[in-house]
N, C-alpha and C positions, 0 to 999 in steps of 0.2 A: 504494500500500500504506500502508497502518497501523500504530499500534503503541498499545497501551492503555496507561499509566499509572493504576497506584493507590498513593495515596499518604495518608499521614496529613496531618490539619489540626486540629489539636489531641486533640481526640475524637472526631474525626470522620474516616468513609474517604469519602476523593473519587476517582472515575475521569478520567481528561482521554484521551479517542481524538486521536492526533496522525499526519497526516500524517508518512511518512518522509522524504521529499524536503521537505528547507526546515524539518521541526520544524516544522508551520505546523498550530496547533489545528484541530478540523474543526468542528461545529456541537455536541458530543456531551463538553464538558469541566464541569470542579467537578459531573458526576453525583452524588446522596447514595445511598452505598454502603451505608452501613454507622457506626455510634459505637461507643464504648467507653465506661466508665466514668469513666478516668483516661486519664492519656497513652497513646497505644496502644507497646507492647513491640515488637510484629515483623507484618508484613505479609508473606503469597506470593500469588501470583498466576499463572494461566496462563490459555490459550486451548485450550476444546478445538477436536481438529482437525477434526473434522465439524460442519455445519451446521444449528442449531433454527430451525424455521422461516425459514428462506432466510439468517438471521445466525449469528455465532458468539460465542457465547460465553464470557467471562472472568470464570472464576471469582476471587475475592479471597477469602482467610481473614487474620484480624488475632486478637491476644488483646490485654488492658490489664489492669493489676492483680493481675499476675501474683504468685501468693505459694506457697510451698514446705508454709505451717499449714492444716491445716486448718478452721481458725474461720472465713476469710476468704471469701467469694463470689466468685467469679467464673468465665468461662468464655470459649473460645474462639469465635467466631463466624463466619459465612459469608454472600456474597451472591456474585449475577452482575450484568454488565452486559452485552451483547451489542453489536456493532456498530452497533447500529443504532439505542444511546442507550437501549434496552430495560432497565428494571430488575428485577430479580426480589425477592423478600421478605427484609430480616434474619433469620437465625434462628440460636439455639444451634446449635455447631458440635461439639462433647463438654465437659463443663465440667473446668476443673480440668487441663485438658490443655495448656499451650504449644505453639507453632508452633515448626518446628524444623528445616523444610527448606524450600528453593523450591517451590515448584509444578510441577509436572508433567505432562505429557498422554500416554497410552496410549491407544491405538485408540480415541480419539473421546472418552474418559474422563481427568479432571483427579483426580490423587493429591497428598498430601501427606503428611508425618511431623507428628505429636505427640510432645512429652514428656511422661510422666509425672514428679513430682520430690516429691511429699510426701512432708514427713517425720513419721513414725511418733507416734504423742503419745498421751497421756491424761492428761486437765487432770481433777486430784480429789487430794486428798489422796494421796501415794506413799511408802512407810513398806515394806513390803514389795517392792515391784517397784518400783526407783529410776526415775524421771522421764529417762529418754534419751531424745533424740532424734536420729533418724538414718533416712536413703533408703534405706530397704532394698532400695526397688523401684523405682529406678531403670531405664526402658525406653520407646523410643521405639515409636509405632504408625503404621502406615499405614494412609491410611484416602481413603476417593474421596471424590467431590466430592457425594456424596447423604449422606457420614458414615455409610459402612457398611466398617466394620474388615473389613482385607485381612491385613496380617501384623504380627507383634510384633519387634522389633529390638533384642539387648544387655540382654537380659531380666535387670532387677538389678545390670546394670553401666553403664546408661548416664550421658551425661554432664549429665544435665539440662537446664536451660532454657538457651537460648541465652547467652552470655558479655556479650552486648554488644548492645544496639538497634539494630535494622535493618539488620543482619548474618547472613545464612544460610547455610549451604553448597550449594550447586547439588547438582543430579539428574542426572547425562548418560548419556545411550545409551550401550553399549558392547559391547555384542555385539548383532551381526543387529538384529531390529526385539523383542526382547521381554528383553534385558538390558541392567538398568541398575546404575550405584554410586552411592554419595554419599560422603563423608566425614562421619562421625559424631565422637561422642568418647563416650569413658568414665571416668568419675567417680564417687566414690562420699564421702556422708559419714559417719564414722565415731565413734562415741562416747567419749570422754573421761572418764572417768572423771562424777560425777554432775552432772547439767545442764549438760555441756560437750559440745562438736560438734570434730571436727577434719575435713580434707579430704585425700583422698589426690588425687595429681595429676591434671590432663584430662589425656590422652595422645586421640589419632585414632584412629579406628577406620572402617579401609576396609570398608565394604556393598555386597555386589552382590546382587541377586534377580533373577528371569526371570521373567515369567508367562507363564499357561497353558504351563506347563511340566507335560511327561508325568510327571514327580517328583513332584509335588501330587496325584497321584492313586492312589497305593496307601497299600491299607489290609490293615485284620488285626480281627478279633473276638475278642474275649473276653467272656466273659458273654455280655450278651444285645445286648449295644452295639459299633458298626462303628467303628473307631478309622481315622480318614485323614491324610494326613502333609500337608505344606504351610507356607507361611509362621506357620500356629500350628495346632496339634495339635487337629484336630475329632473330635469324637462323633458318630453319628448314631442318631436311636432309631425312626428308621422315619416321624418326624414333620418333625423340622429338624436341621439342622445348626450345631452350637453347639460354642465353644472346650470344650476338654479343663481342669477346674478352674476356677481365677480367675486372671484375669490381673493383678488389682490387687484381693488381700486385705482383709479391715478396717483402717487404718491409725490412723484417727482417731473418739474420742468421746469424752463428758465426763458425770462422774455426782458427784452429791452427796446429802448428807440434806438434807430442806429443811424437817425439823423436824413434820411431820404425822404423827398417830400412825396407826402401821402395824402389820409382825411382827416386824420387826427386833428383833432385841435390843443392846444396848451391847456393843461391838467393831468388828473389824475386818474386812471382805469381801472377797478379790478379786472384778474383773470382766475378763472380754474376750468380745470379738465374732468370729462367723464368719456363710459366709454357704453356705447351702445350697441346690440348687436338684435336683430329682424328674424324670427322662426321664419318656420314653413308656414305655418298656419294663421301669419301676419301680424302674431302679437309683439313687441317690443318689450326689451332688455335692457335696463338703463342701469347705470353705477351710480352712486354719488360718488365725492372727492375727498382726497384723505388731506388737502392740500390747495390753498390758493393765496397768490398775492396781489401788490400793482405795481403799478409800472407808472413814473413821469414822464409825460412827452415836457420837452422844455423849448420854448423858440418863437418866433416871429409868426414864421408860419407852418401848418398844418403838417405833420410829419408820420410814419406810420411805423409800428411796433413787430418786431418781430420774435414769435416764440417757437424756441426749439428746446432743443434734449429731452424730450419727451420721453419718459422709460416706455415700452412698451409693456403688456398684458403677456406673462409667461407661463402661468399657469392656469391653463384653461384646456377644456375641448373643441372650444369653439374655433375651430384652424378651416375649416370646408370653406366655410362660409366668413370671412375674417370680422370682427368689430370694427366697427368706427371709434377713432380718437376724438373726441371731442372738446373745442376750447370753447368758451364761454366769454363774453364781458361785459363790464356796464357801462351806461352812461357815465359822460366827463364827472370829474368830482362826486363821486358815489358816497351813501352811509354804509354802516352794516347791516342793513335789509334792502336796499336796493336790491333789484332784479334783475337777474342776468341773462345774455341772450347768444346765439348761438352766433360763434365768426364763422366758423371752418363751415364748407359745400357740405349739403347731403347729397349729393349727386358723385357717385363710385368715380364717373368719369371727369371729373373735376381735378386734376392730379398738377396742373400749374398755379403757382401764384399768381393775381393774390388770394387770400383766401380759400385754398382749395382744401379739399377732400383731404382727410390722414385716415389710413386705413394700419389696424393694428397687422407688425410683424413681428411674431415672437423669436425671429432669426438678428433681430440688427439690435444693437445696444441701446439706441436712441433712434425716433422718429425723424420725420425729415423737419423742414422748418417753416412754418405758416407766417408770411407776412399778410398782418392783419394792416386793411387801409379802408377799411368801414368807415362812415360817417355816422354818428351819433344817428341823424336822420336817418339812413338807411337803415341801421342796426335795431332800429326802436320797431321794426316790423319781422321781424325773421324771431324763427322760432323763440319763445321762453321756455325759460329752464322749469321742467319739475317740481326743485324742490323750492320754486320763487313763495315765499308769502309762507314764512316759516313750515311748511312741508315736511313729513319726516323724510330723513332719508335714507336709500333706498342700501339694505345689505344685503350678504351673502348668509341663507339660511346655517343652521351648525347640524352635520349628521346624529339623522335620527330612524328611529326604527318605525316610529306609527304613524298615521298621515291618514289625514280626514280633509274633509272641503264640505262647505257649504255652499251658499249662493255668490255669496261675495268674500271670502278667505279660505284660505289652508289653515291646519292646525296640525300642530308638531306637538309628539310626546315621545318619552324612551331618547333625551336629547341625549347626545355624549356630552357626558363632564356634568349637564343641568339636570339631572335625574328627577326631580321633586316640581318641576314646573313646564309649563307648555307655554310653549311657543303659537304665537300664532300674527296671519299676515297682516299688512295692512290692506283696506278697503279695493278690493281689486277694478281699476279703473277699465272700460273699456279697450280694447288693441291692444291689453299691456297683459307681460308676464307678469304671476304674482311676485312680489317684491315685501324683504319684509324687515324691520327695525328692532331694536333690541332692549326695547323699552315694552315692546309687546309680548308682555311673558304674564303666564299667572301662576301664583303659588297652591300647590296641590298639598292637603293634611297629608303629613307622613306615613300617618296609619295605617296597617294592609298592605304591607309589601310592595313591589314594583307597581308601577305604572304599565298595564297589559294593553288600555285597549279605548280608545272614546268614540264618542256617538252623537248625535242630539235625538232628545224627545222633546216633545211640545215649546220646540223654540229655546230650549236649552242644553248648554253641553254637559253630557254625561261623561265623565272619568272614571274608570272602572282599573283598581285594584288589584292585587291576587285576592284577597279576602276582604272588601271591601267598595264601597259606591261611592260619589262624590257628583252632588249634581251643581254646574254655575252658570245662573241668569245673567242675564245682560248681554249688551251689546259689543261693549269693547271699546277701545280708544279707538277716536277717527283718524283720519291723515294729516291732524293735526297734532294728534297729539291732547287732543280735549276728550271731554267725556266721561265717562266712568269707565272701569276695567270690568274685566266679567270676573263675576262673585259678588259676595264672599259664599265659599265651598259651604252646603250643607250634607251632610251626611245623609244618605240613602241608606245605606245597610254598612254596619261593621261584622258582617258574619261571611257574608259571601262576595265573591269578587266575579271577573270573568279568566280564567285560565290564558285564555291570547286573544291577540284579535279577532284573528278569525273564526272566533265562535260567538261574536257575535254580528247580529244582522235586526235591521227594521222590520218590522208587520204593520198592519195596522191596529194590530191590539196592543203594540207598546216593541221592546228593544228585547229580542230573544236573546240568552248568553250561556254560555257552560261554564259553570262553577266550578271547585273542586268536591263539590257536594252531586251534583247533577245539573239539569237543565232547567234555567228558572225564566220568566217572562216578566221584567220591569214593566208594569201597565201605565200608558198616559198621567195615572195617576200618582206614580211612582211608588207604587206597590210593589214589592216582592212576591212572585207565588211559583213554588214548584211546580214544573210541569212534568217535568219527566220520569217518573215514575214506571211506568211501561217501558223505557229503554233503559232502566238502572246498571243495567247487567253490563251493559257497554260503555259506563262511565269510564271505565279506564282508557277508551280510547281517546286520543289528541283529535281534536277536528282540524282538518287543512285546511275546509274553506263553508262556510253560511253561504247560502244564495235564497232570497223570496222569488217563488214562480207566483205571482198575482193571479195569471190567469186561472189555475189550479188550487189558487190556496193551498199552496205549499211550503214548506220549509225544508231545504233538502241539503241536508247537513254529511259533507263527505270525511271519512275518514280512512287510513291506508288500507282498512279491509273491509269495510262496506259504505253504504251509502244510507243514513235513515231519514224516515221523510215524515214531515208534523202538517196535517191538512189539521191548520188552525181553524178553519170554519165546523170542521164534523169534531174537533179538539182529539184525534185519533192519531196512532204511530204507526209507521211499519219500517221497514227493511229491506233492500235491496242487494242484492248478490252482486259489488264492485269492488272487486279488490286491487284492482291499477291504478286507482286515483293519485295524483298527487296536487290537485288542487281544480279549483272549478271556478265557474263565470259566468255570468249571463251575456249571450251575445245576438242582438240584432232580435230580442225577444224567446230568444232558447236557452234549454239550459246548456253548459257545453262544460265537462271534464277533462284535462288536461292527465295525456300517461305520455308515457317516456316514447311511446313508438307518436306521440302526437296526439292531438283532441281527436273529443269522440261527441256529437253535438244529438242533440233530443231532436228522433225523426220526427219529421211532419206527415210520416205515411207511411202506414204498416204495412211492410212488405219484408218478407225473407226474416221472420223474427226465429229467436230459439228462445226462445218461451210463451207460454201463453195464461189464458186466466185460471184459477184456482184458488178457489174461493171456500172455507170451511166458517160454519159457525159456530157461534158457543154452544154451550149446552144450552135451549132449549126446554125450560120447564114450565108449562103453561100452565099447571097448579100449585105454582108456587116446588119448595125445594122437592119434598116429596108426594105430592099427590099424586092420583092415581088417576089417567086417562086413558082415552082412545083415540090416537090419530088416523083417522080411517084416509087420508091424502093428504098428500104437498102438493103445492102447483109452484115453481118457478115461471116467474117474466123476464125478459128482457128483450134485445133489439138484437136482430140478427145483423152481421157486419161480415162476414165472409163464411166459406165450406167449413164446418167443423162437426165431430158430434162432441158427444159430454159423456163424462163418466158421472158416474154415480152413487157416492160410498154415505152410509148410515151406520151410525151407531149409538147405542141403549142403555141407559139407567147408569148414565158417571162410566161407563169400560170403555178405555181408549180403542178398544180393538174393533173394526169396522164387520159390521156383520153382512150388511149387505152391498155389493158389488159389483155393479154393471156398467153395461156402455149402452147409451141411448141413443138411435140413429137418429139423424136431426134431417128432414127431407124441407126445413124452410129453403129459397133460394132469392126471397126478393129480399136486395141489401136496404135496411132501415125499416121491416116491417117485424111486426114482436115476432120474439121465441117464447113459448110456451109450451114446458115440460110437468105433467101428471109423473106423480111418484108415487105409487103404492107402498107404503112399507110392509114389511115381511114381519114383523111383530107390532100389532097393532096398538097391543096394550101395554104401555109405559109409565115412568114417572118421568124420564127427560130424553131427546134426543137431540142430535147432533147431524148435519147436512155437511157432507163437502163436494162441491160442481167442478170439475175441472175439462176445459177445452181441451179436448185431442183434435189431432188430423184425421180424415175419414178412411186412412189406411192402415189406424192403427188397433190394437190389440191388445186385450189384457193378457196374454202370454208374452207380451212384448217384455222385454227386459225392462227396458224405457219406453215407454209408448210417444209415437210421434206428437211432436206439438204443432198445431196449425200456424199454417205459413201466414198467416192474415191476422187482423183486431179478431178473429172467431165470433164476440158479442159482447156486449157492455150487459150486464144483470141487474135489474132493479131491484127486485124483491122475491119473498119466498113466501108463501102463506098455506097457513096449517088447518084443515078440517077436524075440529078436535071434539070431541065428548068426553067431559069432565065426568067423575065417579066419585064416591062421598068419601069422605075420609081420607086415609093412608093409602097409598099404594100395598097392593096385598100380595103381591103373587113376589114375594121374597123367598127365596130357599131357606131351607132347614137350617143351616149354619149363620143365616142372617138374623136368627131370632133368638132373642132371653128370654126367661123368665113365663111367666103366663098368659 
């Protein structure tokens, strides 16, 4: 066996494959991995566990020159080397990002963490908005070994770039094969009064995540756009799948007059930057800014400003379809509420000054450079900004596991790091992706364990527990920021909770859910009441997925070995034979289950079935438990629907065992006119009996092993009705052994 060494050698990464036994080089050392600029900062490294072309693979990531400003260049990078002395290409790894964790391997796949740690600036003249600086956005990313972002980590609290060269913290397994933690930290710096920075402390921060975890796959619609939960909050518009907002804001740019006559007039501008990005589906994706300042024109006459170094947007998905950069500015001599309006083109093809189009490249260090030559006059007509007229503004949601929507927001619970409160958006405007603030949280009673699962009933949101309810009225804060918050939380139930989300689902009789107790029904009322008593036997199974079929009055509840279904109108249970499920959906009005070979969707027309109906009743005592009758006939009714006959089994007085057993030729043919079957019983005189009807095909056989089941609906059965003669007393005709006494 083996072991790769990658190491730094000035600026340079070298690999050395070494023998384990003896530390003894093999042929495959001082490999050229990889340089840097400067000293390299931090190096990770792993092996994936499956094998490229017959070797394996170790990936290296390094950064060098690492800086917090944005003026600086640089970026983290990546190569491999394989066993087999094999090298693969240097290439940009994300720029501007540090290395932040060891390396990592998942099912055949190498991961790492990034930091992000820039601090916020605008290099120009600062006379209205004081020159701070300060990490707002603080957060580490995971990301594979192709550099394609997995999840976000400590969103805004993280602790920055490593403390110390060539010091990481390790990744380790820890639950089964798909959970892992690290040891993070969290840091923030803080601003001091003008052009001063303070540091509040690194303190540790334990991280664990799972993949391919069933949690990363519910979602919620709002608008015209599918919201999904996960290591970071995805959109989907029917085209790709892209994070919810920005993950990393505008933080940095720099603008000045450069003395060239333009429209400007003598004064004062603000400017800041956002970055905007247009689904498939036409809804928009705006940032706010972590960052803005102004800029003096000074002069006789009218002169125009120009701004560049623009960092661009590097952690994102959004690469198909690129973001817009956008600058902003006010009117001459502005307050701090002035309103700001848009310089730079919406027009993709606008790519010359002045004022043209910046389109985000996550390839170049800085944007290119917009010379702004608007006139006050002109610019007072082109778009306003957003967030003008105190507006909240717009962030990036934090990964979370549960995700609801109403009419007008999203609602986040199971947050990373915020365990005990939900998130929820702000008021979702027309064209617009939802966008949400972090002022819009509400606090959830401790009590009851996790956070499994929320809902609304009668215009409130329900929070549901392991062992415990939580219902909160109201509306919420507007887009202002006014309002009330929803709650304060009243307690529903501290006894029962719902087990996950997806056991629970709407009716119209209130919020169906699975307990750890069973199956209970929150009514409008916000009552609790068991329902599930009929399917107790099954509580231990997990539900994958609730779905209401309305038209059916159904609840049809999937779990990995059957399917059970609740017709809340007859308040009746049953059971279906599916044991492939792994999750289900209503789709285009059907119900449709989801298995590994792909959905299976509810026919709209019986044809080529392998089952059919079969129908047995309870026992049957028409003088009460034991009195003593005469059934001299049954008549069965129902609607003829295709060829079939019926069998026919009875059984007497509480014995499971069927005593009589036939097949009854069924010679109806016209489809929707009744069936109507006469059944004689074979022992007329009872105290209970027992009917079971089952559809066969008309070539089948009670010698049949399996007797064939019709290829068709065979019939729908309405009812069964008993010609009876009641008799006085007890039932008499008990055998010798069934009797005491005198």
């Amino acid at each position: 066996m083996s072991v790769q060494v990658v190491r730094g050698s000035g600026t340079n990464i070298q690999g050395d494959l070494i023998t384990i036994s003896g530390f003894v080089d093999t042929a495959h050392v001082a490999k050229a991995i990889g340089t840097g600029t400067s000293t390299i900062y931090q190096i990770a490294a792993a092996h994936r566990s499956v094998a490229d072309s017959g070797e394996f693979r170790c990936y290296a990531f390094w950064h060098s020159n690492e800086n917090e400003g944005g003026s600086v260049d640089w970026t983290s990078k990546y190569n491999y080397v394989d066993t087999g002395g094999n090298l693969g290409l240097q290439a940009d790894f994300v720029r501007k990002l540090g290395i932040a964790s060891r390396a990592f391997d998942h099912n055949g796949r190498v991961y790492v963490h990034g930091a992000f740690a820039g601090e916020s600036e605008f290099l120009g003249l600062t006379t209205l908005f004081q020159k701070l600086r300060s990490q707002l956005q603080n957060t580490y990313f995971l990301y594979r070994d192709d550099a394609f972002l997995v999840a976000k980590v400590a969103a805004g609290r993280a602790g920055g770039f490593a403390p110390s060269l060539g010091r990481l913290p390790g990744v380790a397994l820890t639950s089964g094969t798909t959970g892992y933690s690290w040891c993070a930290t969290e840091r923030r710096i803080i601003p001091l009064g003008t052009n001063h920075t303070g540091y509040d402390d690194r303190g540790p921060r334990d991280v664990t995540y799972t993949f391919d975890s069933n949690e990363a796959r519910r979602c919620a619609r709002l608008g015209q756009t599918l919201y999904i939960t996960g290591g970071e909050i995805l959109q989907y518009d029917g085209v790709r799948l892209v994070e919810v907002g920005v993950h990393v804001y505008p933080w940095f740019f720099a603008g000045f007059e450069d003395g060239v006559s333009g429209s400007l007039e003598a004064g004062t501008y603000a400017y800041k930057a956002t970055l905007r990005w247009d689904n498939a589906r036409g809804e928009r994706d705006r940032s706010t800014t972590a960052t803005h300042g102004d800029i003096a024109v000074i002069g006789a006459v009218p002169n125009r400003v120009l701004i560049q170094g623009a960092v661009p947007l590097y952690v994102t998905h959004k690469t198909a379809n690129a973001p817009a950069f956008e600058i902003w500015r006010t009117l001459k001599d502005p307050n701090i509420d002035s309103p700001f309006y848009l310089v730079t083109a919406k027009d993709p093809a606008v790519v010359t000054n002045p004022n043209r189009y910046l389109a985000n490249d996550p390839t170049l260090d800085d944007l290119a450079t917009v010379n702004d030559e608007l006139a006050d006059a002109t610019l007072i007509s082109k778009e306003a900004n957003d967030e003008n007229g105190a507006i909240l503004e717009n962030v990036s949601p934090p990964p979370a596991s549960i995700i609801i929507a109403n009419d007008s927001r999203l609602f986040l619970a199971g947050v990373a790091g915020d365990p005990n409160r939900v998130w929820y958006s702000q008021q979702r405007r027309d064209g617009q992706v939802a966008s949400f603030h972090d002022g819009n949280v509400m606090d959830i009673p401790r009590e009851g364990g996790d956070i499994t699962s929320l809902a609304f009933l009668s215009e409130t949101l329900v929070v549901f527990r392991e062992t415990a309810i939580y219902a909160l009225p109201g509306d919420g804060y507007d887009n202002f920021g006014s309002g009330q918050n929803f709650g304060p939380a009243r307690i529903v139930s501290l006894d029962v909770g719902a087990v996950n989300h997806e056991s629970v689902a709407f009716t119209p009789g209130g919020l169906v859910f699975k307990s750890s107790k069973g199956w209970y029904l929150l009514t409008k009322g916000f009552a609790v009441e068991h329902i599930g008593g009929p399917v107790s036997n099954y509580d231990s199974e997990t539900p994958l997925s609730v779905q209401v079929v309305e038209k059916q009055h159904q609840i049809r509840i999937l779990t990995s070995s059957k399917m059970l279904v609740f017709d809340y109108l007859a308040n009746q249970w049953a059971e279906w034979t599916i044991a492939d499920g792994l999750h289900a959906a209503m789709w285009s009005g059907a119900h449709a289950y989801l298995t590994s070979a792909g959905p299976k969707t509810q026919s709209t027309a019986y044809t080529a079935l392998t089952y059919g109906l079969d129908v047995e009743t309870a026992w049957i005592k028409p003088a009460d438990l034991q009195g003593g009758v005469r059934i001299r006939k049954m008549m069965a009714l129902g609607e003829f629907r295709s060829a079939h006959n019926v069998r026919v089994r009875v059984a007497y007085d509480y014995l499971e065992e069927y005593v009589d057993d036939f097949i009854w030729t069924n010679t109806q043919e016209t489809v929707g006119g009744p069936e109507q079957v006469q059944i004689g019983p074979s022992r007329q005189r009872c105290q209970a009996i027992k009917v079971r009807l089952t559809a066969l095909a008309v070539t089948a056989l009670l010698t049949d092993e399996v007797p064939a089941r019709p290829t068709g609906e065979a019939l729908k059965l309405t009812g069964l009705a008993l010609e009876v003669g009641q008799q006085r007393g007890f039932y008499r005709r008990l055998s010798a052994a069934q009797k005491a006494g005198s």
